[in-house]
C-alpha positions as CSV (number, residue, x, y, z in Angstrom):
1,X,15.8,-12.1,13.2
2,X,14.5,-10.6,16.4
3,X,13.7,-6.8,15.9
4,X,13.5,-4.3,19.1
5,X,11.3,-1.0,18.8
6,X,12.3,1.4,21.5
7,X,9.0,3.1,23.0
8,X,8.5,5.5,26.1
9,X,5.3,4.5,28.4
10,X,4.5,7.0,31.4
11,X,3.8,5.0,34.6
12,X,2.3,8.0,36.4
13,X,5.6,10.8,36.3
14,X,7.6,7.5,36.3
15,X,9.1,6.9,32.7
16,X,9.3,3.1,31.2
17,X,11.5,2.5,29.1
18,X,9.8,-0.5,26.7
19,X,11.2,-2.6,23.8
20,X,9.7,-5.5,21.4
21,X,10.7,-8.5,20.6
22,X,10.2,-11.1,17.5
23,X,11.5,-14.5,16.7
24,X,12.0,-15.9,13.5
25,X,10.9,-19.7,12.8
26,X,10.9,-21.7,9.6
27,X,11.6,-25.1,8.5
28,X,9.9,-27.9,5.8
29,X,7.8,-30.4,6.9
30,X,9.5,-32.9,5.8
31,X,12.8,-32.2,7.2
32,X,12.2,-30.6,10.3
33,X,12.0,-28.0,12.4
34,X,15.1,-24.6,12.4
35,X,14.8,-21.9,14.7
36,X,16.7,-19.1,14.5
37,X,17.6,-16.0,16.6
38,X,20.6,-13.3,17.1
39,X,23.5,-13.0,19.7
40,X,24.3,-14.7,22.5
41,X,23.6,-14.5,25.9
42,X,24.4,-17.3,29.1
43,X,21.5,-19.3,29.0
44,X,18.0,-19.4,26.6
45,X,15.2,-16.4,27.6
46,X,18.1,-14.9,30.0
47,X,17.4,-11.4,29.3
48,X,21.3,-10.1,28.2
49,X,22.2,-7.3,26.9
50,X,20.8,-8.3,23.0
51,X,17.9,-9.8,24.7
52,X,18.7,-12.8,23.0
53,X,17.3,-16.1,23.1
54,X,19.3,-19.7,23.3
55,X,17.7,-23.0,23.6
56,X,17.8,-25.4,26.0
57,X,17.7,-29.6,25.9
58,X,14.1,-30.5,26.3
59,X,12.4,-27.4,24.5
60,X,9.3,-28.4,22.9
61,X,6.7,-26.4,20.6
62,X,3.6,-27.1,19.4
63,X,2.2,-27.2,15.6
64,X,-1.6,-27.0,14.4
65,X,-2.9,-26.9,11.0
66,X,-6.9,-26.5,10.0
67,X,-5.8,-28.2,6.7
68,X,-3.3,-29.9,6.1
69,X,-2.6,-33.8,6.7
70,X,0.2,-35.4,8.4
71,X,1.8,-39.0,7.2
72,X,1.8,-41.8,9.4
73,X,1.4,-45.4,9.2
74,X,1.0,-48.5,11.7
75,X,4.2,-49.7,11.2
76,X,7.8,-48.0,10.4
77,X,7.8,-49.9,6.8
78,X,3.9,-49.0,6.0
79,X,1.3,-48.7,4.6
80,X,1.4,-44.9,4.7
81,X,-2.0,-43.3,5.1
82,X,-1.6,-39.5,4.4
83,X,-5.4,-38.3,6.6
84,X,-4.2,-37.5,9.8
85,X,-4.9,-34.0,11.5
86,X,-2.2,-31.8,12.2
87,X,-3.4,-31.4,15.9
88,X,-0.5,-30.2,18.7
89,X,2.5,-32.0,17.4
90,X,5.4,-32.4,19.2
91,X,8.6,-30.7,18.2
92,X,11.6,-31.3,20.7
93,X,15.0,-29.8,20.4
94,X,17.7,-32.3,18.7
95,X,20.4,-30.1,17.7
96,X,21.4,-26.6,18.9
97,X,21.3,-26.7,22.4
98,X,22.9,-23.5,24.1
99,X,22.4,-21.6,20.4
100,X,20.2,-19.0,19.0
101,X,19.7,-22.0,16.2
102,X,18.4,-25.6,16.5
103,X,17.1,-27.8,15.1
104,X,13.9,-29.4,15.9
105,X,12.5,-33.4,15.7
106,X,9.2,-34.8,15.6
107,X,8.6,-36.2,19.3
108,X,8.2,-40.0,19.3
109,X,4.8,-40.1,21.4
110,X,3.7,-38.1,18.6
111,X,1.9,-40.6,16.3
112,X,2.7,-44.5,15.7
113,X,5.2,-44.3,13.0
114,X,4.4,-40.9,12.2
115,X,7.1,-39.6,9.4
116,X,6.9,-35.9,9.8
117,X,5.7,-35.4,6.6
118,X,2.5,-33.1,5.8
119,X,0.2,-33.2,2.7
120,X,-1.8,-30.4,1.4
121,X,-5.6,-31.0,2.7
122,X,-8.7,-29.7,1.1
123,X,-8.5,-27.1,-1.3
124,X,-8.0,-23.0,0.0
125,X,-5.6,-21.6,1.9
126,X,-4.0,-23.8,4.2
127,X,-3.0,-22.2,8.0
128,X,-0.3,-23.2,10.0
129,X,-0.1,-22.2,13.8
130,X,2.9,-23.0,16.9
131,X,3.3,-22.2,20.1
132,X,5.7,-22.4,22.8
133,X,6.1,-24.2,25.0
134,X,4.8,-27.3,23.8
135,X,1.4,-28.2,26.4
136,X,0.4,-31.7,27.0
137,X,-3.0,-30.4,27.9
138,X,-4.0,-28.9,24.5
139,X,-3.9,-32.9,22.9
140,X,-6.9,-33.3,22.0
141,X,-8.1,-29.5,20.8
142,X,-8.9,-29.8,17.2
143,X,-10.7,-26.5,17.6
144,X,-7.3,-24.5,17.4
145,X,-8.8,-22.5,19.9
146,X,-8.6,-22.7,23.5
147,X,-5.0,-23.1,24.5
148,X,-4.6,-23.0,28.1
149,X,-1.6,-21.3,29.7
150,X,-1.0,-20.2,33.2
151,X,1.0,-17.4,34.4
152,X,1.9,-18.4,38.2
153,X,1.1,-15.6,40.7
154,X,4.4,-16.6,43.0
155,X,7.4,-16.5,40.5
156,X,10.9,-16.7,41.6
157,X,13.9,-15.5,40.7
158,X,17.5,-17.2,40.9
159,X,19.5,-14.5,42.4
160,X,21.0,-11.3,41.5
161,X,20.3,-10.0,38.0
162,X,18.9,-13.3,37.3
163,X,16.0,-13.9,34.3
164,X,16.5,-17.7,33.8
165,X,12.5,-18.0,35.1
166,X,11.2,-15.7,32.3
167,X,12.2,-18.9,30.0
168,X,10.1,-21.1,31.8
169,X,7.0,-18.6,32.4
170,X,7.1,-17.1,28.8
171,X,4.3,-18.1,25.7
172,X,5.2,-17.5,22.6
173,X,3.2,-18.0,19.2
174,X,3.1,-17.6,16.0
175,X,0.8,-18.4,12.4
176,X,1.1,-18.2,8.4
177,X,-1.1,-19.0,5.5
178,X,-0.1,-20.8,2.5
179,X,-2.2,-21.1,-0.8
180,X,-2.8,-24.9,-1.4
181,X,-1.0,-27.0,-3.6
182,X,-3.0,-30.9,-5.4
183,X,-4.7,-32.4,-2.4
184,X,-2.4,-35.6,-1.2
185,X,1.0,-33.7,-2.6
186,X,3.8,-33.3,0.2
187,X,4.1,-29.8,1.8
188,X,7.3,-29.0,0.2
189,X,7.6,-25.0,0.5
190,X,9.3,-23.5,3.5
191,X,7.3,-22.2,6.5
192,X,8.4,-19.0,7.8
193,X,7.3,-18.4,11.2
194,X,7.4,-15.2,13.3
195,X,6.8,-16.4,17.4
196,X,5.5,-13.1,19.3
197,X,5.4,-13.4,23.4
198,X,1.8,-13.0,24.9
199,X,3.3,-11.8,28.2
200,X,4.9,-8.3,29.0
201,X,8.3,-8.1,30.7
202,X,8.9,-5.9,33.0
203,X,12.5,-5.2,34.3
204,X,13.2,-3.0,37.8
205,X,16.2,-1.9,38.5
206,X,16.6,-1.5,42.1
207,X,18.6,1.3,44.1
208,X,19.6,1.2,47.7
209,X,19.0,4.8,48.4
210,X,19.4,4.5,52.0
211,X,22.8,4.9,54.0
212,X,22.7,1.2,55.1
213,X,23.4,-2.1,54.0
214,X,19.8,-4.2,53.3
215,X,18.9,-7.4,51.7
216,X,16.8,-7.3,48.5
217,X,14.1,-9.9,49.5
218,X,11.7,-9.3,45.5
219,X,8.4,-7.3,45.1
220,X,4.9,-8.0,44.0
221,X,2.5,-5.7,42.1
222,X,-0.8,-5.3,42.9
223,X,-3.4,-4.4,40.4
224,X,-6.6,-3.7,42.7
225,X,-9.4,-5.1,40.8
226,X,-7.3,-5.9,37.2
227,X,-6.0,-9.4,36.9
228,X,-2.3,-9.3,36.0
229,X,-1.9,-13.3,36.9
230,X,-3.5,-16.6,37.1
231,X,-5.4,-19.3,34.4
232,X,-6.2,-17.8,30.7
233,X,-6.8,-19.3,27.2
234,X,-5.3,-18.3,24.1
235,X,-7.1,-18.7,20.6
236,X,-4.8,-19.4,18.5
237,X,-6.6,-18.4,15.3
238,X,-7.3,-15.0,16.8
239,X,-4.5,-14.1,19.0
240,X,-7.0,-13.6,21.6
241,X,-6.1,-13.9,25.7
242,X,-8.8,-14.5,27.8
243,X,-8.7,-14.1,31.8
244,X,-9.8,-16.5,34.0
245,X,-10.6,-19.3,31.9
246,X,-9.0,-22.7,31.2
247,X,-9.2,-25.6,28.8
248,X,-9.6,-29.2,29.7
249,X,-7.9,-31.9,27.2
250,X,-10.6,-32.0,24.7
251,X,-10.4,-28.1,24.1
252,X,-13.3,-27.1,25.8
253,X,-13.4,-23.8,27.6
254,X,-14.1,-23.8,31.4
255,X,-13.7,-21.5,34.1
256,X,-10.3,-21.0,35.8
257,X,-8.5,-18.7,38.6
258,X,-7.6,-15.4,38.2
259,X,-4.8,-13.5,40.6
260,X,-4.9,-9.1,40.9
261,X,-1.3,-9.7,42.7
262,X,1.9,-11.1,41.1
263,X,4.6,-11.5,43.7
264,X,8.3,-12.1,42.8
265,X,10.7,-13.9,45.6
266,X,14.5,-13.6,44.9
267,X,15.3,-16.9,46.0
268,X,18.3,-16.3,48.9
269,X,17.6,-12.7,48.5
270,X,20.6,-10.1,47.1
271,X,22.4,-7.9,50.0
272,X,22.9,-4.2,49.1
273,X,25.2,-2.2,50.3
274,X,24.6,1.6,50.0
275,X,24.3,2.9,46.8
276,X,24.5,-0.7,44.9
277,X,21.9,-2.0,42.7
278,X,20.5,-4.8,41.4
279,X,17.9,-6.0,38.9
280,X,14.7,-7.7,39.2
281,X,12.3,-9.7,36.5
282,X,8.5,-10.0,36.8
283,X,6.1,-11.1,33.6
284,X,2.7,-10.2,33.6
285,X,-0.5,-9.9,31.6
286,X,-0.8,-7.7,29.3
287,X,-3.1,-5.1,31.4
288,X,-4.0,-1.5,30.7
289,X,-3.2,0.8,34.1
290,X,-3.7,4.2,32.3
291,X,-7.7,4.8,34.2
292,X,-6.7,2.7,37.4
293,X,-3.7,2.7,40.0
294,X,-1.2,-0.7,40.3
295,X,1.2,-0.6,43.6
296,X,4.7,-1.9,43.1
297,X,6.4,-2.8,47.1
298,X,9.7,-3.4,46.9
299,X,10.5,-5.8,49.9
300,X,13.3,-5.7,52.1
301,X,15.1,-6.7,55.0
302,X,14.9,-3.3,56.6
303,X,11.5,-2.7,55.5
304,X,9.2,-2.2,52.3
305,X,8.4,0.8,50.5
306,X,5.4,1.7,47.7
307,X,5.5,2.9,44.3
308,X,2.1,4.0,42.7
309,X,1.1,4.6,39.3
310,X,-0.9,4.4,36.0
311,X,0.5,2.5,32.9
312,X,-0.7,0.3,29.8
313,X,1.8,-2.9,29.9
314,X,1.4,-4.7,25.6
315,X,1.8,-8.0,25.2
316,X,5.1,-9.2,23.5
317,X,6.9,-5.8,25.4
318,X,9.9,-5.1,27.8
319,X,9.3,-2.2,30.3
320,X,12.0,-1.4,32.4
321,X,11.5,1.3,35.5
322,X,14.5,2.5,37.8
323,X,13.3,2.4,41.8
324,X,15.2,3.7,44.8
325,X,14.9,2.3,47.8
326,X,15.2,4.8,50.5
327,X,12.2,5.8,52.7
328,X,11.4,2.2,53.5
329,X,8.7,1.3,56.0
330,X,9.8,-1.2,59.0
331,X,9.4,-5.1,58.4
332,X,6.5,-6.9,59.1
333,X,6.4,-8.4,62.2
334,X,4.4,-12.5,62.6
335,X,3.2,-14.9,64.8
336,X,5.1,-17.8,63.5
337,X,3.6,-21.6,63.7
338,X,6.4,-24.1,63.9
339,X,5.0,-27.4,65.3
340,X,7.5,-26.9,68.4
341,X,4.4,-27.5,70.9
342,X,3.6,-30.8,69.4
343,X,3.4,-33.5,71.4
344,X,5.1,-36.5,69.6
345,X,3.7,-40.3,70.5
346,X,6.1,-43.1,70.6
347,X,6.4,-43.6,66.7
348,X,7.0,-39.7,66.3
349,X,3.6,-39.0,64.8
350,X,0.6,-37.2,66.7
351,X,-2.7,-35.9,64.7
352,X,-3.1,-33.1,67.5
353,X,-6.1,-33.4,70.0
354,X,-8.9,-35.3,70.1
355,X,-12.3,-33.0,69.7
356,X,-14.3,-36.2,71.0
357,X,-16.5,-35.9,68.1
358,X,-16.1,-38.0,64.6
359,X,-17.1,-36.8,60.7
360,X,-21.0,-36.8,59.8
361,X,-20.2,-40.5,58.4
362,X,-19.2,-41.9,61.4
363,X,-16.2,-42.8,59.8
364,X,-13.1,-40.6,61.1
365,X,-12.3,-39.1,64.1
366,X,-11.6,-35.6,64.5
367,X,-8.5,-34.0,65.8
368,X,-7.0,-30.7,65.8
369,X,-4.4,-28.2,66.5
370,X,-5.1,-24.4,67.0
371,X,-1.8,-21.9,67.1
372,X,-2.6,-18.2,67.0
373,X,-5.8,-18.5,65.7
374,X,-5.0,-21.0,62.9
375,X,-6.9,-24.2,63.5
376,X,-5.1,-27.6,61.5
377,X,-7.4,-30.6,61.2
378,X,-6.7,-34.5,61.0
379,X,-8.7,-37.6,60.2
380,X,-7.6,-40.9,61.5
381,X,-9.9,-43.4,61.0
382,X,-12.0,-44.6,64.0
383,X,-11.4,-47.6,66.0
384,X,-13.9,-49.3,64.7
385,X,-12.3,-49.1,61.1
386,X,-8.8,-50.0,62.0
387,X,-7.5,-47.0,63.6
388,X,-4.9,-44.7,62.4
389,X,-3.1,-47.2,60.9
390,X,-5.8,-48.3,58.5
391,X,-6.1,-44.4,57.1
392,X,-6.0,-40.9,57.8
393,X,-5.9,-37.7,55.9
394,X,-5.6,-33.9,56.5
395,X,-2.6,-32.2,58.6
396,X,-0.8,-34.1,60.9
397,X,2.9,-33.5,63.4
398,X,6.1,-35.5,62.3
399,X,9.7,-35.7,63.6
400,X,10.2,-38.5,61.6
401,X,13.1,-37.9,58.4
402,X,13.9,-41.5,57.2
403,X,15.1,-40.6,53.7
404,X,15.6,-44.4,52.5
405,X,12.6,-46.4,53.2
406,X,9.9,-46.3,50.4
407,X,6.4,-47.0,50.5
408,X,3.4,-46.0,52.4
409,X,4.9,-47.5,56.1
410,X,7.0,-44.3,55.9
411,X,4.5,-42.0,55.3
412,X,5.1,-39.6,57.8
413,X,8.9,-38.8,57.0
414,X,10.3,-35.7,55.5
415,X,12.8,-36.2,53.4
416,X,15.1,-33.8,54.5
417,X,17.7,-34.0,57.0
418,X,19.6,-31.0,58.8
419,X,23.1,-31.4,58.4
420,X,23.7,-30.4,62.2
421,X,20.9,-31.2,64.1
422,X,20.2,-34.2,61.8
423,X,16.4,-33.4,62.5
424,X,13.7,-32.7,59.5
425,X,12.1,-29.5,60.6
426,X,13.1,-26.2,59.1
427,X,16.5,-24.7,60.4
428,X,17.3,-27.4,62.2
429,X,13.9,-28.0,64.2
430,X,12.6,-31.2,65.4
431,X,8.4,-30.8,64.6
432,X,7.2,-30.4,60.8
433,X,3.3,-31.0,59.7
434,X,3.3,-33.8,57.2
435,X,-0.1,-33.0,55.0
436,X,-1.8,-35.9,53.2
437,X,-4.3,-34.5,50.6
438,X,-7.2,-36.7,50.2
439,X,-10.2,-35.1,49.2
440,X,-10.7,-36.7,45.7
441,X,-11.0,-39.9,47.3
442,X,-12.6,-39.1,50.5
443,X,-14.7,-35.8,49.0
444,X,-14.5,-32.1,49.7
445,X,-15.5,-32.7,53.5
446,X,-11.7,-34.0,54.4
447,X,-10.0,-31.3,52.1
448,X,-6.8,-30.5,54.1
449,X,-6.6,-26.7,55.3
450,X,-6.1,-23.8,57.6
451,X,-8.8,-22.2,59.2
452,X,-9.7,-19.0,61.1
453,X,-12.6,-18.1,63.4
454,X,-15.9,-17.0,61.5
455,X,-15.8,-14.0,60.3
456,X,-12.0,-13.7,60.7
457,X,-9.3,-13.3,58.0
458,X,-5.6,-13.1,58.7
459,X,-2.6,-12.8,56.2
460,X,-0.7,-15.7,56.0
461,X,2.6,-14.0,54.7
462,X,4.6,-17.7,53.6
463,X,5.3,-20.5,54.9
464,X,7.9,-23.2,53.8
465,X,7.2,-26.6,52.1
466,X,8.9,-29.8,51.2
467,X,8.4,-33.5,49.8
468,X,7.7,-36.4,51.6
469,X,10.0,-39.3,51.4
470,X,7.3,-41.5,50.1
471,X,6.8,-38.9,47.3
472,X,10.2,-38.6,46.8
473,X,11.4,-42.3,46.3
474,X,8.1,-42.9,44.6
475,X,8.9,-40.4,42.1
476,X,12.2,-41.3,41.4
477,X,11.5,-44.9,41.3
478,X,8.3,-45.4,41.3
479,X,5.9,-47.6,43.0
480,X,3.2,-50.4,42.5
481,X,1.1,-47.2,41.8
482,X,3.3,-44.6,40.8
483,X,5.4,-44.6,37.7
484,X,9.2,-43.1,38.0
485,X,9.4,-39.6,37.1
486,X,10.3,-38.6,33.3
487,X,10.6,-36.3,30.7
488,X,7.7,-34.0,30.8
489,X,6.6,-35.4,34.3
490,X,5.3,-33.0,37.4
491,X,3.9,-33.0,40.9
492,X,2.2,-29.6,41.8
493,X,1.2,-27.8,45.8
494,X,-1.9,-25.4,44.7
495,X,-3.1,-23.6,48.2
496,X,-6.2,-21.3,47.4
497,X,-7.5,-18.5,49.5
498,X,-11.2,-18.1,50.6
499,X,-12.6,-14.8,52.7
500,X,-14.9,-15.1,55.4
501,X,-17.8,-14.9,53.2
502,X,-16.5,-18.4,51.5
503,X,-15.7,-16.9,48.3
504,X,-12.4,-17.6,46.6
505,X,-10.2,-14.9,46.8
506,X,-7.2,-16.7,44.4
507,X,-4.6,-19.2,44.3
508,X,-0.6,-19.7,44.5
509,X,1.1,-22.4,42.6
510,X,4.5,-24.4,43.6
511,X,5.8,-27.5,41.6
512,X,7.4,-30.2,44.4
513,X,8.1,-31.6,41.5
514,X,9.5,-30.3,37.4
515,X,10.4,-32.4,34.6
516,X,9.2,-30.4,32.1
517,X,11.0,-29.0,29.5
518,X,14.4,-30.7,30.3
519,X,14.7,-30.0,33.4
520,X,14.4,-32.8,36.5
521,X,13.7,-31.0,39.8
522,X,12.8,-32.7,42.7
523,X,12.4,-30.3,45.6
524,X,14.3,-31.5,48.5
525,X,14.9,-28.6,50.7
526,X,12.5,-26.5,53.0
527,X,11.5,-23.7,50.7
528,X,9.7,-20.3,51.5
529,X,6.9,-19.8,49.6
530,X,5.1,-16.5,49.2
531,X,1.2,-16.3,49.9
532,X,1.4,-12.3,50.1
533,X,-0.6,-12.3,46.8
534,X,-3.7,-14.2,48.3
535,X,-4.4,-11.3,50.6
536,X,-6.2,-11.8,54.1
537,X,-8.3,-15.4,54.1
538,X,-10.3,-16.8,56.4
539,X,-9.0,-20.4,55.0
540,X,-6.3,-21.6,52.9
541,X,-7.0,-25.3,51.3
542,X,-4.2,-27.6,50.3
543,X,-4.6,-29.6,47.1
544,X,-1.9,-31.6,45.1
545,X,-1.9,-32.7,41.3
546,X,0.4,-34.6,39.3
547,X,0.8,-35.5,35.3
548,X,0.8,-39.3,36.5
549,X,-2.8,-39.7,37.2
550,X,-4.9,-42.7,36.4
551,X,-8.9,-44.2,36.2
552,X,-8.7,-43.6,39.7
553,X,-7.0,-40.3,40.2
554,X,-3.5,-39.2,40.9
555,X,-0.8,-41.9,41.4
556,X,1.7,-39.8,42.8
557,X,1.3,-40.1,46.7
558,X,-0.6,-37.3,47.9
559,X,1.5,-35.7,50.5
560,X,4.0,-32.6,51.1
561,X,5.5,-31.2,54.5
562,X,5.1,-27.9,55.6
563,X,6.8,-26.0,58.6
564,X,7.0,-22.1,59.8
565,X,3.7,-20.7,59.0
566,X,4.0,-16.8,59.5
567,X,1.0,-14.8,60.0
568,X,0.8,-11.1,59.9
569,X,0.1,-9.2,63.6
């Protein structure tokens, strides 16, 4: 059962209201895996009124055991060998699906002909450990330490009232200890698991005070110097989060991105009329605020306005803080970058203007494009080794949107097409900047990026991104290098911010791409994403990943489109 404790949290003279939650857990080895929760609400994590959890098709946890040994054999009729480690088994959801119950299966990449039976281990107490969501990256930690979970600085929410992201940002865990039985002997008592969230919660409800109508466009909070975002581990054995750190697959601990700002986007935004309200989801890290000051701005179409204060946010609580809107300060205004100026060549592809100069290698020439102080960079290869046809990387100009031809001769398309205009650009627009990402082959000199003057940082406010055709139709049929897209699958846009010193200031996250955990997203539409939580920069670097990698790197093609790049006056 899920139990609530009611607590009051001062946010300066602001009062949080803040609640608990716990989820019960328990199955037998060898039967499988029952979740259970209390009362309904639309969809699983939606925060309803019982703050109730459902499950979805796809859900996945993980279990861990120091001790005890899992069954398997090599083939489904035997020999059974009872000595394998209980290391980040896969649980997937078979039975339950839009319920507070289900029943969970042993995954079938799991083990060869594991039988999802356990045996007690060595003698003493034997401890048992899950998380969710299930993480391909924790397969080979034995350590049961070292978890890695990231809590993405940009988060988005679906529209009014909406929570459906918490579900797919939340961490949940849980452990229990069981006295051994005789070594060898199936596991045959019942495991009673209680998962606890690592996050906090925290729930605005939003008033428009003022005597207008206004569109509700999400909010960030800002933490000054405390990190309330980014890479962390979790310890499983000791419940301990650390910020800033990661783990590769064999467990080890290495050094990951942290993020003071944690912006939320309401994706289409909600209009307001005077006097309506609205409400607005945003998970965190569990920080403590009571000796410094975080800044919640509410953002607007008429303008933003501030709220200050001091608070201690706990892991596995739900704050929730009443904010009117109604002394608002007037909207940002931008210089906008949207490719417009390009000057296409006869195939509808131009790298910008020739500098006249080539890399340090003699290999590339080098071509660019300044706009309001931004400067884009592209890398065809020289004549002398085949021209731009042969290769190029970095940030070129497109106005090319064939959606149906696959492969690397349609590299330059964005597959998107305007229903009016039947153009690629954003709104309508003819010009996009196709970006191909090729530094792990090429090295750190070709990274793709945008630059400013020395000793000159701007905000970069958003811009808007979208696939490729060639990643698209790769993905969803793959290639002679890329497989098709499946369950579990993803293809991920990581842009990190660097001050004019060359220090890394943080980094935003946006998945092109989202199999995971049931779902099958392929973006396909221009999309604004938020890079208010980076701050000023003096560069921004582009850099794509992807869970179909190989001996040589990523498989996926390594490009994404980009269009409208607003910077701050």
């Amino acid at each position: 059962m899920k139990k609530w404790l009611l607590l009051s949290v001062l946010f300066s003279c602001l009062l949080w209201g803040c609640q608990e939650e716990e989820h019960a857990l328990s199955f037998r080895p060898d039967e499988g895996l029952k979740v259970t929760g209390s009362n309904a609400s639309p969809v699983r994590t939606s925060i309803g009124d019982h703050y109730s959890i459902l499950w979805s098709a796809g859900d996945a946890i993980a279990l861990f055991s120091d001790k005890a040994q899992a069954e398997w054999g090599i083939s489904a009729d035997g020999p059974f060998f009872k000595n394998q480690s209980v290391t980040n088994i896969k649980y997937v959801l078979t039975e339950g699906a839009d319920r507070t119950s289900g029943t969970f299966g042993v995954a079938s990449d799991n083990r060869l002909a594991f039988t999802g039976k356990y045996v007690w281990g060595d003698p003493g107490t034997h401890y048992f450990y899950a998380c969710y969501p299930y993480r391909d990256a924790a397969g080979a930690n034995t350590k049961l330490q070292y978890i890695p979970v990231n809590l993405p600085n940009a988060q988005i929410q679906a529209g009014a009232n909406n929570s459906d992201h918490i579900g797919k940002l939340d961490f949940m865990y849980a452990s229990l200890a069981l006295e051994s039985g005789t070594k060898g002997e199936y596991i045959g008592k019942t495991l009673n698991f209680v998962f606890r969230h690592v996050f906090s919660l925290l729930e605005f409800h939003i008033t428009n005070s003022t005597t207008g109508t206004l569109v509700l466009e999400g909010l960030t909070l800002d933490g000054g110097t405390v990190a309330v975002a980014g890479d962390y581990t979790f310890d499983l054995k000791t419940s301990v989060l650390t910020s800033g750190k990661t783990a590769d697959a064999s467990g080890t601990q290495i050094e990951g991105g942290k993020s003071h700002v944690v912006g939320l986007t309401v994706a289409g935004g909600v209009e307001l009329a005077a006097g309506a309200s609205t409400k607005v989801y945003l998970l965190i890290a569990p920080v403590d605020f009571s000796s410094a000051t975080a800044r919640i701005t509410v953002k607007t179409s008429a303008g933003d306005q501030e709220f200050t204060g001091n608070a201690n946010f706990q892991a596995g609580k739900r704050y929730t803080k009443n904010l009117d809107v109604n002394a608002l300060t007037p909207a940002m205004t931008y210089d906008v970058i949207d490719f417009e100026d390009i000057v296409l060549e006869d195939n509808g592809v131009s790298y910008g203007t020739s500098t006249g100069t080539t890399d340090a290698y003699g290999i590339c020439d080098i071509y660019t494009h300044t706009r309001y102080g931004a400067t884009f960079t592209a890398y065809p290869y020289t004549a002398a080794m085949g021209g731009p046809s042969a290769f190029w990387c970095g940030v070129a100009y497109s106005g090319n949107c064939d959606m149906t031809v696959a492969g690397v001769s349609n590299q330059y398309s964005v597959y998107y097409k305007d229903p009016l205009t039947s153009l690629g650009g954003r709104n309508g627009s003819e010009r996009f900047a196709i970006v191909y990402c090729a530094e792990k082959i090429m090295g750190p000199d070709y990274t793709s990026a945008i630059t400013f003057p020395t000793a000159t940082e701007k905000t970069v406010d958003h811009l808007y991104v979208t696939n490729s055709t060639y990643a698209v139709l790769s993905m969803l049929n793959g290639d002679s290098f890329a497989k098709k897209f499946a369950d579990g699958d993803w293809f991920k846009l990581t842009v990190t911010g660097y001050n004019k010193d060359g220090g890394q200031i943080g980094t935003v996250d946006f998945y092109l791409a989202d199999y995971r955990n049931g779902k099958s997203d392929i973006i396909q539409q221009w999309t604004k994403l938020d890079l208010t939580s980076l701050g000023a920069v003096n560069k921004l670097t582009f850099t794509l990943s992807s869970s179909d990698t190989g001996t040589y790197g990523m498989n996926t093609p390594a490009y994404f489109c980009m269009d409208d790049i607003a910077i701050r006056k």
